[in-house]
OpenMM code with the backbone's topology and positions (N, CA, C; nanometers):
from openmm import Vec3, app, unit

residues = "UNK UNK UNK UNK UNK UNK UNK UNK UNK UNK UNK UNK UNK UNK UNK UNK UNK UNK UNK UNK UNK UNK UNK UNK UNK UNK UNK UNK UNK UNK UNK UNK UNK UNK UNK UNK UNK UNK UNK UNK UNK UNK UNK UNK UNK UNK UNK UNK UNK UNK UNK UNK UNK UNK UNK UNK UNK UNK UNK UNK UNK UNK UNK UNK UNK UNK".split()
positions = [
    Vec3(14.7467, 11.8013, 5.1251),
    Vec3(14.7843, 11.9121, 5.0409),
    Vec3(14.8392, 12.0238, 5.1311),
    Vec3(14.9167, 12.0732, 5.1139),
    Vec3(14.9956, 12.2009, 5.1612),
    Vec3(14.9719, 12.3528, 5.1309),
    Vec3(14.9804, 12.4258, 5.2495),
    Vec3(14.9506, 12.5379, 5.2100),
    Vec3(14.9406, 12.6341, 5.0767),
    Vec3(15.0626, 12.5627, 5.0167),
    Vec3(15.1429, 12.6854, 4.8876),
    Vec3(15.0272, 12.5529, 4.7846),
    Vec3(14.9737, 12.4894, 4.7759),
    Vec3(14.9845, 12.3941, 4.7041),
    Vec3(14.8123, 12.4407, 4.6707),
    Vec3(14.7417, 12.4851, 4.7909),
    Vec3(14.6039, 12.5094, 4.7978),
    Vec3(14.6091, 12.6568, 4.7350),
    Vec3(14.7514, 12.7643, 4.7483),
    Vec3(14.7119, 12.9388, 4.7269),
    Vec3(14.6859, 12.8503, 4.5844),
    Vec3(14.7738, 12.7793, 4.4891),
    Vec3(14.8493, 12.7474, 4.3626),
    Vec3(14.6853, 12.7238, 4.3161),
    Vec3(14.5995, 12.6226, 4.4033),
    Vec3(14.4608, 12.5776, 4.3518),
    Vec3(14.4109, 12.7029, 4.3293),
    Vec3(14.3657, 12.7861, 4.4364),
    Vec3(14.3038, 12.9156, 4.4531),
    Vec3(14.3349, 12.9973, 4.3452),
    Vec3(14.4942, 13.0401, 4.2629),
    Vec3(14.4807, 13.1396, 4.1578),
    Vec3(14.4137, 13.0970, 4.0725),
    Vec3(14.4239, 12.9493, 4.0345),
    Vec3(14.4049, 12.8722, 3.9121),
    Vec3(14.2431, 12.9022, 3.9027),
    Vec3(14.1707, 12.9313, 4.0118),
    Vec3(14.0152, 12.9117, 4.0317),
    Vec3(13.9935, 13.0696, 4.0355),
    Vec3(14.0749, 13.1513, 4.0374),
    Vec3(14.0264, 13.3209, 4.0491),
    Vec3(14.0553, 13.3274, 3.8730),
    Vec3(14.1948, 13.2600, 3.8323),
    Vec3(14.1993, 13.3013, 3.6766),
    Vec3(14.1061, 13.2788, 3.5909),
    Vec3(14.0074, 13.1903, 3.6150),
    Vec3(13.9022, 13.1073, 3.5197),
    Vec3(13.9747, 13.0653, 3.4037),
    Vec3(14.0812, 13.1686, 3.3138),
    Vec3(14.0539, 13.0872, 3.2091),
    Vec3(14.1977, 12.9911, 3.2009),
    Vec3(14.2868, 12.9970, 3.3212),
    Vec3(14.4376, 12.9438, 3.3454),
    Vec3(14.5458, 13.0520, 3.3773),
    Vec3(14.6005, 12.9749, 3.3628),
    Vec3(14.7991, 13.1025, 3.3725),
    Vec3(14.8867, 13.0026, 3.3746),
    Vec3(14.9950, 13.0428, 3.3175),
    Vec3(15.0582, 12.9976, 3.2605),
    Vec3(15.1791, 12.9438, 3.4433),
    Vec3(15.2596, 12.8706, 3.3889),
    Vec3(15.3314, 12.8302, 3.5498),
    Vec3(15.4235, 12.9628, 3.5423),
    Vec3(15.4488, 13.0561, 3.4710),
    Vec3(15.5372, 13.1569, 3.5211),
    Vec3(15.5006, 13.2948, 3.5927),
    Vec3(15.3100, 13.2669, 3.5482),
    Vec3(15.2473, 13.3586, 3.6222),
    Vec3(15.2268, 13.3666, 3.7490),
    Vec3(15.2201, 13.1777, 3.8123),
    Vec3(15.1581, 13.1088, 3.9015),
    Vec3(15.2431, 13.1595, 3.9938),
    Vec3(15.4180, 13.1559, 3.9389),
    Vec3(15.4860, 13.1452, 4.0437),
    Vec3(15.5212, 13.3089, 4.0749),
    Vec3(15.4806, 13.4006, 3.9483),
    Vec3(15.4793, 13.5104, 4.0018),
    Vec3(15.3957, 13.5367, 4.1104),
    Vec3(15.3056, 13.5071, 4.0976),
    Vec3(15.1581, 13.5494, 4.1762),
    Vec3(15.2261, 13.5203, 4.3441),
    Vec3(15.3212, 13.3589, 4.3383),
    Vec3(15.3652, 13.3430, 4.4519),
    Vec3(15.4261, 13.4406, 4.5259),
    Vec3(15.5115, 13.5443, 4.4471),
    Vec3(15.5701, 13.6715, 4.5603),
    Vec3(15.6740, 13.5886, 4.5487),
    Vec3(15.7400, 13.4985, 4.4443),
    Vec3(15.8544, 13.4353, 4.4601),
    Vec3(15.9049, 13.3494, 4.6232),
    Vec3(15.7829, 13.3223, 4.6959),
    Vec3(15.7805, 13.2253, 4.7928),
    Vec3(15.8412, 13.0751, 4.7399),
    Vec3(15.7980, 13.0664, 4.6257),
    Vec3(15.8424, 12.9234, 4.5297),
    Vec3(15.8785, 12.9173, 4.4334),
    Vec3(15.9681, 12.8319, 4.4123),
    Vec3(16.0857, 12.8279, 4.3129),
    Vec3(16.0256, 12.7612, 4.1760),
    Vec3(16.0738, 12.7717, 4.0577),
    Vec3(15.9707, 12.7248, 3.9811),
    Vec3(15.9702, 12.6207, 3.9914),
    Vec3(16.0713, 12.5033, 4.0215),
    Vec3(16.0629, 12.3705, 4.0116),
    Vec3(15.9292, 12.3289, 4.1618),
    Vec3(15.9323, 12.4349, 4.2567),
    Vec3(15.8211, 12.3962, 4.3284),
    Vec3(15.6753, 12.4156, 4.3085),
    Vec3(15.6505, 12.5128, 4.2031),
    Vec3(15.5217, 12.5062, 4.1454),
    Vec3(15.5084, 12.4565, 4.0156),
    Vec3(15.5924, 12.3680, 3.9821),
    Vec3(15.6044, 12.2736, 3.8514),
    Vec3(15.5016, 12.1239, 3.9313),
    Vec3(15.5872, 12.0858, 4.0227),
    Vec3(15.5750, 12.0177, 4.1275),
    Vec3(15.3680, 12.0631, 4.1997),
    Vec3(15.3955, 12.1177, 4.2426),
    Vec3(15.2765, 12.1587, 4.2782),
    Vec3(15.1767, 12.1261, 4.1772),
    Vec3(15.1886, 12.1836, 4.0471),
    Vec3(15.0921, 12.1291, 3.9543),
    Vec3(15.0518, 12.0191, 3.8786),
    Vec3(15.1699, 11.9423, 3.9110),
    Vec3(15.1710, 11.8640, 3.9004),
    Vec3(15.1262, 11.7016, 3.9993),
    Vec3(15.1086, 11.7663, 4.1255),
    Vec3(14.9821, 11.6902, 4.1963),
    Vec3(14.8937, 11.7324, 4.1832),
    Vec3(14.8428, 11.8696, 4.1891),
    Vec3(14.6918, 11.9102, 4.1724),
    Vec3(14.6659, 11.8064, 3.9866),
    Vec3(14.7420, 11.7772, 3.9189),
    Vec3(14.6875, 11.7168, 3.8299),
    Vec3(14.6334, 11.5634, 3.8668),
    Vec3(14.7804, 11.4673, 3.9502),
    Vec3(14.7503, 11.3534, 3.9848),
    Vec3(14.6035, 11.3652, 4.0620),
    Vec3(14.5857, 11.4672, 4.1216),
    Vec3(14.4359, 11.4654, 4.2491),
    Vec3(14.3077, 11.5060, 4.1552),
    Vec3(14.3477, 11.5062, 4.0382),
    Vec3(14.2148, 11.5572, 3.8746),
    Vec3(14.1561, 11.6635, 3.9738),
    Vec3(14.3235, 11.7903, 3.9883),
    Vec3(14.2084, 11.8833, 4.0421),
    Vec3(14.1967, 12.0482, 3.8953),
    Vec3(14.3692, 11.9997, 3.8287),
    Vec3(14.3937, 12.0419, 3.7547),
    Vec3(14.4385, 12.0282, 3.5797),
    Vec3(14.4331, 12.0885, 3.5328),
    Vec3(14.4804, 12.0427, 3.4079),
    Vec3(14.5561, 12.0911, 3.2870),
    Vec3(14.6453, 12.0584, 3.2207),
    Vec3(14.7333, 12.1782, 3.1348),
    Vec3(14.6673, 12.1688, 3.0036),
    Vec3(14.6906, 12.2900, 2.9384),
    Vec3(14.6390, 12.2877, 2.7738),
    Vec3(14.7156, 12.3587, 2.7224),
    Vec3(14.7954, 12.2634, 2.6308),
    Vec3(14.8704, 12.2982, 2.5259),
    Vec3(15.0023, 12.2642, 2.5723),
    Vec3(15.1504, 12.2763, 2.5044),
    Vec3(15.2448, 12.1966, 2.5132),
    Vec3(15.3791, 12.3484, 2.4815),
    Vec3(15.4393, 12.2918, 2.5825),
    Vec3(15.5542, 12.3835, 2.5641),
    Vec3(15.5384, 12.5045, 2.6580),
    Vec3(15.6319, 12.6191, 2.5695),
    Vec3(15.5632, 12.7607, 2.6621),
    Vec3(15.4725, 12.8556, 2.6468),
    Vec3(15.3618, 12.7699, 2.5508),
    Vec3(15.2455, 12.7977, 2.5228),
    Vec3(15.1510, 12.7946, 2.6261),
    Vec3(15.1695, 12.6714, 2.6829),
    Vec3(15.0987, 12.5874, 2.7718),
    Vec3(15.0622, 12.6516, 2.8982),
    Vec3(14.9100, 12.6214, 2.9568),
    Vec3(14.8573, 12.6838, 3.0606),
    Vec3(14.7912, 12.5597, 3.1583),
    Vec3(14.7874, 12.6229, 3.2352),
    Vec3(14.7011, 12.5434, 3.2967),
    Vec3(14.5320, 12.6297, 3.4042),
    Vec3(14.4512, 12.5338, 3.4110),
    Vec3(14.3235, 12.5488, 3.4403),
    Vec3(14.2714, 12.4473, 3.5425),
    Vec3(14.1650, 12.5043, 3.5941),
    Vec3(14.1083, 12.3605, 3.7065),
    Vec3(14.0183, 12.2751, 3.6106),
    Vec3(14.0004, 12.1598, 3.6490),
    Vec3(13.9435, 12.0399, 3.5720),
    Vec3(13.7984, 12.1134, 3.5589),
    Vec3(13.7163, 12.1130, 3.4651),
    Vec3(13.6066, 12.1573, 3.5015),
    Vec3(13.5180, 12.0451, 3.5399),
    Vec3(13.4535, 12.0879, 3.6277),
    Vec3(13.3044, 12.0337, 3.6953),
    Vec3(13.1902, 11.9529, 3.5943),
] * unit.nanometer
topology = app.Topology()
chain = topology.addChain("A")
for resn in residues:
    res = topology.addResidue(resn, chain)
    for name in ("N", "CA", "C"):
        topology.addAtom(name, app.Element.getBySymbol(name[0]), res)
């Protein structure tokens, strides 16, 4: 896992209740492009570290809970 890939874990775990990927990539300081924290969340999902709820641009995402 990569640096930007672990901050991406870290907001997801300060937000408790999610954020949405346009927050995520705000939060980045625009270090990453959205297709790179699309990407990003999209392994933290393959690694069941993360998970999205809900569909569209509704949709958030959260860490898997424990």
């Amino acid at each position: 896992m990569r640096d930007r890939q672990r901050a991406v874990l870290a907001l997801l775990e300060a937000s408790r209740g999610g954020m949405a990927p346009r927050d995520v990539r705000a939060r980045t300081e625009g270090q990453a492009t959205e297709w790179e924290v699309r990407g990003d969340l999209q392994l933290l999902r393959q690694l069941a570290l993360a998970e999205t709820i809900g569909r569209g641009r509704g949709a958030f995402w959260r860490l898997v809970p424990k």
